[in-house]
C-alpha positions, -999 to +999 in steps of 0.1 A: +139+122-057+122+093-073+088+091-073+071+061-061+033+044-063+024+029-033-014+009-035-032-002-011-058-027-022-078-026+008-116-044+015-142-024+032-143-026+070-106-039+075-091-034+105-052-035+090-059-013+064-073+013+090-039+010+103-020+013+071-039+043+066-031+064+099+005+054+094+005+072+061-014+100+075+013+101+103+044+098+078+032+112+046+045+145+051+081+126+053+075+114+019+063+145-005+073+115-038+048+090-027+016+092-039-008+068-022-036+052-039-064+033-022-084+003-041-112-012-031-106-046-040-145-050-046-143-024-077-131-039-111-099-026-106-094-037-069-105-076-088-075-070-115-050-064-090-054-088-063-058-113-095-025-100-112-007-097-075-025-130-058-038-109-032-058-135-009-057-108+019-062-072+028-045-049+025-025-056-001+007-032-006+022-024-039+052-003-046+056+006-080+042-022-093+058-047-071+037-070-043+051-057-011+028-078+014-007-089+019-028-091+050-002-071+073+023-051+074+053-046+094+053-003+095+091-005+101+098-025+069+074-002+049+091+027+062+123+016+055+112+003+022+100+038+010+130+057+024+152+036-001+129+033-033+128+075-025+166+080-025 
């Protein structure tokens, strides 16, 4: 099983990332590979990678080094998304 970095580059009080956050709660134990790493984007390292990912909006979702989406998320994409980058 591969292992995969998903990052979420989230800003305080965001109502999406909230979101993003139960779903992983809810589907986490599904995914034992993923490790999920929060940002704030107000840290230094929140600034580098919505600046190397042009991340106008939160959150914004990175798999393995690759932009996923910004400012929303569709949970069925991400899902599917993580079930094939975990195969």
């Amino acid at each position: 099983m591969q292992q995969v970095l998903l990052e979420e580059v989230f800003s305080p009080g965001c109502h999406t990332c909230k979101e993003l956050e139960a779903l992983w709660e809810t589907i986490k134990g599904d995914f034992p590979n993923v490790r999920f790493d929060r940002v704030d984007v107000t840290t230094d390292r929140g600034q580098e990678l919505a600046q190397k990912y042009m991340i106008f909006a939160s959150p914004g979702i990175i798999l393995n080094g690759e932009l996923f989406t910004t400012g929303g998320f569709d949970k069925n994409s991400l899902i599917a998304k993580l079930k094939a980058m975990s195969a």
